[in-house]
N, C-alpha and C positions, 0 to 999 in steps of 0.2 A: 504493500500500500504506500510506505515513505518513499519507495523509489517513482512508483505511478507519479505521486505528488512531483517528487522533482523534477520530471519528465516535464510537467504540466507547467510550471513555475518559473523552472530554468529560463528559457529564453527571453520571460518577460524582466526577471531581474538582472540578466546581459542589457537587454538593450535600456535597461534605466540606467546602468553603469555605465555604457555608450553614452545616455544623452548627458546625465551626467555631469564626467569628462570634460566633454565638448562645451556644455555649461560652464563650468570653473574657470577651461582654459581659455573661453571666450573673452570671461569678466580679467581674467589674468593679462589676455592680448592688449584690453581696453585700458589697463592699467597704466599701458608701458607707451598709451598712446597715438599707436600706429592702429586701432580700430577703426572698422568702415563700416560696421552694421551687422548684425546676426547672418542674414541673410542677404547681405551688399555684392555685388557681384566684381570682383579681385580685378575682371578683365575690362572695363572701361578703358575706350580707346585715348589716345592723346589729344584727341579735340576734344572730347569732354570732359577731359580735365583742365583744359583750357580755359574753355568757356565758363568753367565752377570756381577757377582761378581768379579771372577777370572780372567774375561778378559780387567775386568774394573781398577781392585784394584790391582793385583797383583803382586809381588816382581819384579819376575824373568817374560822373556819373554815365552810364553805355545803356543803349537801348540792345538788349543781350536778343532780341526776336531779329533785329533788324542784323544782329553779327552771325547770329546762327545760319537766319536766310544767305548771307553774302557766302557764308566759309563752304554752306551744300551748294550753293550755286559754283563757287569754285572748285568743288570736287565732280560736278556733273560735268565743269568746260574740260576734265581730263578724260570723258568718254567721248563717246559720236557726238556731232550736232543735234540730234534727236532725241538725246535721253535726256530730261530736266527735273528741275526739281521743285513743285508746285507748293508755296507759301502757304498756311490755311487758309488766311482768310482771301485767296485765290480758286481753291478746290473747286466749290460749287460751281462758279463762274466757267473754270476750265472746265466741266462737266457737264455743263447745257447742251453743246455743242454735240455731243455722242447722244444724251438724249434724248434729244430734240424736243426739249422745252423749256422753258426756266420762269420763274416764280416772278411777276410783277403786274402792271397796270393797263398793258397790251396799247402801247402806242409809239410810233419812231419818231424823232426828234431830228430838228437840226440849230445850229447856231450860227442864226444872222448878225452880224455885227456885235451882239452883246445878250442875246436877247433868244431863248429857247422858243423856237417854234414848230407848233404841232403840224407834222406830213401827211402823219396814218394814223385813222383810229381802226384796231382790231373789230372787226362786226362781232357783236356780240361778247366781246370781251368785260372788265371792269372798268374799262377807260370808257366805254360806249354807254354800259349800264349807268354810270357817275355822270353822263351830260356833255363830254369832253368833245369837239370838235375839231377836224381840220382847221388849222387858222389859227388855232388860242394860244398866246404866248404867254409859259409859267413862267412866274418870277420871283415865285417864292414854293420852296416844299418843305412841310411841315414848320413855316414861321423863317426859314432859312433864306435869307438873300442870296438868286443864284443869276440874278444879273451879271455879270460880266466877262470883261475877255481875257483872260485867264484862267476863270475854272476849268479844269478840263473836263469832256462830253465823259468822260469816264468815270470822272467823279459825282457828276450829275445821276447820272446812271442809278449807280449805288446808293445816291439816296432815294431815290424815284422806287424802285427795285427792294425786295424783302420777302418774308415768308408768305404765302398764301395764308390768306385770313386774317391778316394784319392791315390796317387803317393807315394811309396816308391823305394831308391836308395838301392840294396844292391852290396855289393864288393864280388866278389865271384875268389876264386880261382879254377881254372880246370887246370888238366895237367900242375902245376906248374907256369902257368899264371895267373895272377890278370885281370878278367876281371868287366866290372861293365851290371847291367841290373836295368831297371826301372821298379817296377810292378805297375800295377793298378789295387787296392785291389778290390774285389769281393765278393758275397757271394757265400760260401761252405757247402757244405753239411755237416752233422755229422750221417752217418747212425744208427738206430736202430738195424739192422739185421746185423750181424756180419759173418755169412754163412747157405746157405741153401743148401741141394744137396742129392741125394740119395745116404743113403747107400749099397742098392745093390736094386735088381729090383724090392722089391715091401714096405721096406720102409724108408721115408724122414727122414730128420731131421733139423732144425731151430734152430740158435743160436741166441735169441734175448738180448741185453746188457743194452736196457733201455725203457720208454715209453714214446717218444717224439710224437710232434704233429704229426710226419707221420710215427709213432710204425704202425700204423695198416694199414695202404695204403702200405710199406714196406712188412709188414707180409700176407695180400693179394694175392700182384703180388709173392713170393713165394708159396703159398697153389696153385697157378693157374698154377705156374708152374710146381712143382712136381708131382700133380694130371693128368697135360696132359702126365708126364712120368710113370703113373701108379701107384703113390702112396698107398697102404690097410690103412699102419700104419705111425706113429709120432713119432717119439721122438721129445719132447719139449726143449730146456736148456735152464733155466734160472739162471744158476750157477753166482753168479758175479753181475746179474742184481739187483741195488739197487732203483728200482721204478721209478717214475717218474709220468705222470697223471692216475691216476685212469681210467678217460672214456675210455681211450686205452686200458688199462686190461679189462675190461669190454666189449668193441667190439668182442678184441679179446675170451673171454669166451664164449661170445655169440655165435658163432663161432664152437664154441661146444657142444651146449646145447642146446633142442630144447625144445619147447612150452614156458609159460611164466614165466619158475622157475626163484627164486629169485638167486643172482649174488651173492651179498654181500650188504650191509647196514651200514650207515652211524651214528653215534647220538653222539649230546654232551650238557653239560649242557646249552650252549644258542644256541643250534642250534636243531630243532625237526629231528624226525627220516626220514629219506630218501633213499628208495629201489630201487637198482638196476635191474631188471626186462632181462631176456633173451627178445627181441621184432620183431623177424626174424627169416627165417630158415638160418641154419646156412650151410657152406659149407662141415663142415665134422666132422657130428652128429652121428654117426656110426662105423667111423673108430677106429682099436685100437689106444692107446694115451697113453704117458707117460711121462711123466715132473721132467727135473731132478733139482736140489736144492741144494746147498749149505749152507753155514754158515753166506754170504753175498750174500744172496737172499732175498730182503727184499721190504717192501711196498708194492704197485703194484703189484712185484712178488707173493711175498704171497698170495696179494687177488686171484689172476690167479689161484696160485695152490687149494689155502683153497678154493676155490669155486668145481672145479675139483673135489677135493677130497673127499670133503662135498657129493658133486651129484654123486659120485659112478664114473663116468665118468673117471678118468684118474686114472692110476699107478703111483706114488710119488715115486723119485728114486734117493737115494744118502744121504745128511746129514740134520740135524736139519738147519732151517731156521736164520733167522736174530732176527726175532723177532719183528716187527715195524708193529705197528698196531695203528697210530695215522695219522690222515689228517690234513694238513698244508695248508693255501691260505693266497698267497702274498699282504701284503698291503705295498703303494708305502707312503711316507715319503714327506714332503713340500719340503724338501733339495736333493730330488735324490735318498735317502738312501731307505732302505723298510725293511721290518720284515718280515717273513714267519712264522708266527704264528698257534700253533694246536687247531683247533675248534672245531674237533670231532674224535671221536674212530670209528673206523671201526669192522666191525663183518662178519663174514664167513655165508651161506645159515643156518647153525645149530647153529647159534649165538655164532660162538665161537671169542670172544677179542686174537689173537695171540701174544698182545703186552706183552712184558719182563717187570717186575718190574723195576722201578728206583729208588726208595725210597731211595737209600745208595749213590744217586747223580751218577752227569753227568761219572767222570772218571771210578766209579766203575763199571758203565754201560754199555760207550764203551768198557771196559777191562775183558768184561764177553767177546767176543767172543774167546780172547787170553787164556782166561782161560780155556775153551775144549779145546784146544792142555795139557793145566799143568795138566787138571783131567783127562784127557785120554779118552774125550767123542768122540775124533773123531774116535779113533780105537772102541768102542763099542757105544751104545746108553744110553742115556743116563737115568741110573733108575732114580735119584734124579726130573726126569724132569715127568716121567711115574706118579711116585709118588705125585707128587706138582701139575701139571697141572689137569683140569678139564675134568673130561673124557665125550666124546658124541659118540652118533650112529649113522652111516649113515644109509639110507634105507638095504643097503645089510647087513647090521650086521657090519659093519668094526669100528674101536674103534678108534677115533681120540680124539685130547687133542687141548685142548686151554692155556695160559696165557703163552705163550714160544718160539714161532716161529710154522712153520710147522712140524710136526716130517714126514720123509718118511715112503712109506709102504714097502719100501727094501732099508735095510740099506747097502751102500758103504764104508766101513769106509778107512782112512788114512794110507797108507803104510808107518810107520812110522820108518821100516827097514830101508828104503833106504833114497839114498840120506846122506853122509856121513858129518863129519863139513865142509871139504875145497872144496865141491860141493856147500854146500848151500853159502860159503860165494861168492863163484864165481857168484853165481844167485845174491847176495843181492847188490854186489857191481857194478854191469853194467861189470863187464870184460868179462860175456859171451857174451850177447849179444853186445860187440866191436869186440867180436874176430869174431861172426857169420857174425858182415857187412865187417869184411877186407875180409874171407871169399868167400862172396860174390862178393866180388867189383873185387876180384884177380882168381874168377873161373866164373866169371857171363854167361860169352859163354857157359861153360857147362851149368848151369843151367834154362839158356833163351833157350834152347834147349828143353826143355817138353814144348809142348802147354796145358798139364793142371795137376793140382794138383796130378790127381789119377793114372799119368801115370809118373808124379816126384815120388810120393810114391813108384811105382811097380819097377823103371828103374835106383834114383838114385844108383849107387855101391859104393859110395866113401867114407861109411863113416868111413872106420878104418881110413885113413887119413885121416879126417877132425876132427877124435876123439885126432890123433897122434899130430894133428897140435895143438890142445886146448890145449893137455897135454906141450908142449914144452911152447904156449902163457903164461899160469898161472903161468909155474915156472920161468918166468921172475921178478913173481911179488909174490915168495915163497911159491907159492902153490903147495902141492905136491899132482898129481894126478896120478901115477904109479902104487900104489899098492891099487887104490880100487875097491871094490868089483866088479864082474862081472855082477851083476845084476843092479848097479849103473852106472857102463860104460855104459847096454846097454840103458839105463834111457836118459843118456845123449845124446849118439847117437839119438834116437828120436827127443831129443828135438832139437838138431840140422838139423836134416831132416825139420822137422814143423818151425822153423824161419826160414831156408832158403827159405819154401814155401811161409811166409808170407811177406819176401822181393822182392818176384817174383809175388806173388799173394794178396796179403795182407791176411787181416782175414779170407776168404772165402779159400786159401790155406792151412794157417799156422790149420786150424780146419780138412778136409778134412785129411792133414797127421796125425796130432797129434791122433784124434780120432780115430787114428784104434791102437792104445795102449791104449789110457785110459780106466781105470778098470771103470767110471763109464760108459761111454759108451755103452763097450761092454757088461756090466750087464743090462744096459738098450733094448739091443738086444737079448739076452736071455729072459728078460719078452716078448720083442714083440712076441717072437718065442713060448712062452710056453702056 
């Protein structure tokens, strides 16, 4: 029976003499000192002893959130360009974007001279429920004076901006009275589909701008629409489009690809290889297809097109791509904060890596795409890229290149004629688009008068006076627009037609007009046709 017992006993009076021990010699370590806590962890790197250092020891008072962010900012510029490192109170913000929506009062903003004025009220939002109107300029939120030229539109933002279900006060002037409205903030939408619509009876076209959680539910209810209007062909745009999730490009691929070809694929030093797989018939595996690209068409975009292209499947149309062919997943931070770290390289059906060298660091990196306009790659293609890049075959014989972006199989290049110095600086500095919403605000009856974009295209007349009126607006502000070119006025005139569509219609307008000038467009409707 005494040995039962000690059988029974033994272990638990070891391990009281274990903790014990551990107890005595703990209070014994703390004695002498050099103690860090029961349970403190030995291994604490040397930045955080720094940082515990500096906030303990230091001279002068430090804003320790604002050293923290700079020291992970400085450990991120020793990865890719692409890996960073998101501040908390940054998270959320970087976050809409993949969602596609974010928490506020559902209205777009711009700043004329000093002075916030309203562009777009969301239908049916809480800026529309609250009273809020095209026209009204805030100038004050929640009691806050935000009259002037310096606040930045980002700051404004954030305070306008907050949790769904929460009250904001803004002061708003209409017709020369100060009136006040209360909103209660909401969630809004941020579409992925920028316009869809036919260009004439038998084909569509889709302007997608990024690939958030509802890219392809968005992308969808468009293919179902156009197709019940008789769509054969596509044109694709993804000019502009700087990525976003991968699976979305990939639905959407699928989408066009039939049987179980490979999409694109994933690999990196700690993460194993991983295929993307067509796994459905798709809605419009058949039709012709063409996808147009740019210089800031990147990630996602890419994989979209390099798969297309890879599979024989689409026409590639317009200029060299971004170049970004690395995969990023967010990890979130104890404090709020998170990193977007790259885990793996991505690879096209024909195993091609699209991603750009960065070896000469972050700046020289981002300042290659500034550099085809200095080496004149956008008026022509680029040899140095033909030459450097790795060449592959598609099934049909066609020669595509890896290590650079996407190259097109019909090059558009840059009318690098037009457009004079005191045009561009009117684009650069916001005075066109002020002059296009006074514009607006001071003819708006005419132009609420088209019930749709393609019959504002066919019917507006106005525009030598709306050109007459620009040129008088600028020279307020020294610019002389009198004697330029006629091919550049009618440049202009366009562009004014398309933002007054997009003030009346928004992007699904402002595309609609514009695209029946743009060269890449209409070259993209010559392949459909040929």
């Amino acid at each position: 029976m005494r040995n039962k017992k000690l059988q029974v006993w033994l272990p638990l009076l070891f391990s009281l003499v274990m903790i014990s021990g551990m107890f005595f010699g703990f209070r014994l370590h703390q004695q002498t000192g050099t103690g860090k806590g029961f349970f403190a962890r030995e291994g604490r790197s040397s930045l955080q002893e720094a940082i515990d250092l500096i906030r303990s020891k230091y001279v002068d008072k430090v804003r320790i959130d604002s050293l923290q962010d700079n020291a992970m900012e400085g450990l991120m510029n020793q990865l890719d360009p692409h890996s960073v490192y998101i501040p908390n109170r940054e998270v959320s913000e970087a976050n809409e974007d993949i969602a596609g929506n974010f928490e506020g009062i559902g209205v777009e903003f711009n700043i004329f001279s000093d002075t916030v004025n309203v562009l777009y009220v969301v239908p049916g939002g809480p800026g529309e429920k609250a009273g809020l109107q095209i026209g009204d300029r805030i100038i004050q939120v929640n009691d806050a004076n935000i009259v002037s030229k310096t606040l930045p539109s980002d700051s404004i933002r954030r305070m306008i901006r907050g949790p769904g279900g929460t009250q904001v006060k803004l002061s708003i002037v209409r017709k020369n009275t100060t009136q006040y409205f209360y909103v209660t903030r909401g969630t809004i939408p941020l579409p992925s589909l920028d316009a869809a619509y036919m260009l004439d009876g038998a084909n569509g076209y889709i302007r997608l701008n990024k690939f958030s959680e509802t890219t392809y539910r968005e992308f969808m209810r468009a293919m179902e629409d156009l197709q019940a209007k008789g769509m054969k062909a596509l044109v694709l745009d993804l000019r502009g489009n700087g990525g976003g999730l991968v699976t979305q490009a990939v639905n959407i691929a699928d989408e066009f690809i039939g049987g179980n070809e490979l999409i694109v694929y994933t690999q990196g030093t700690n993460s194993q290889r991983h295929d993307y797989n067509a796994t459905k018939d798709g809605v419009f595996e058949k039709g012709k297809l063409v996808v147009l690209v740019d210089e800031l068409t990147a990630s996602a975009s890419e994989i979209l097109a390099g798969a297309l292209q890879d599979l024989d499947r689409a026409t590639i149309v317009g200029r060299r791509s971004f170049g970004k062919g690395l995969v990023q997943e967010q990890y979130g931070l104890s404090d709020g904060s998170a990193i977007r770290l790259t885990v793996a390289r991505y690879f096209t059906p024909l195993g091609r890596s699209i991603q750009r060298p960065y070896d000469k660091g972050k700046k020289v990196y981002l300042e290659e795409v500034l550099e085809r306009y200095r080496n004149g790659e956008v008026i022509h293609p680029d040899s140095v890229y033909h030459a450097t890049g790795q060449a592959y075959k598609t099934k049909a014989g066609r020669t595509v290149y890896g290590g650079g972006g996407i190259m097109p199989d019909v090059y558009v290049p840059v009318d690098t004629s037009s457009l004079t110095a005191n045009i561009s600086k009117l684009y650069l500095d916001g005075k066109f688009n002020n002059y296009v919403y006074l514009y607006y605000m001071s003819h708006r009856n005419d132009v609420n008068a088209f019930k749709a974009p393609a019959d504002f295209a066919r019917g507006f007349v106005n525009t030598d006076a709306a050109w007459q009126g620009l040129v008088d607006f600028a020279e307020k502000d020294s610019v002389n627009l009198r004697n330029i070119p006629e091919k550049d006025k009618r440049e202009v005139q366009a562009r004014i037609r398309a933002y007054l569509a997009r003030l009346r219609w928004r992007t699904q307008g402002f595309y609609e007009v514009y695209n029946q000038t743009d060269p890449v467009v209409l070259r993209a409707q010559q392949v459909v046709k040929s």
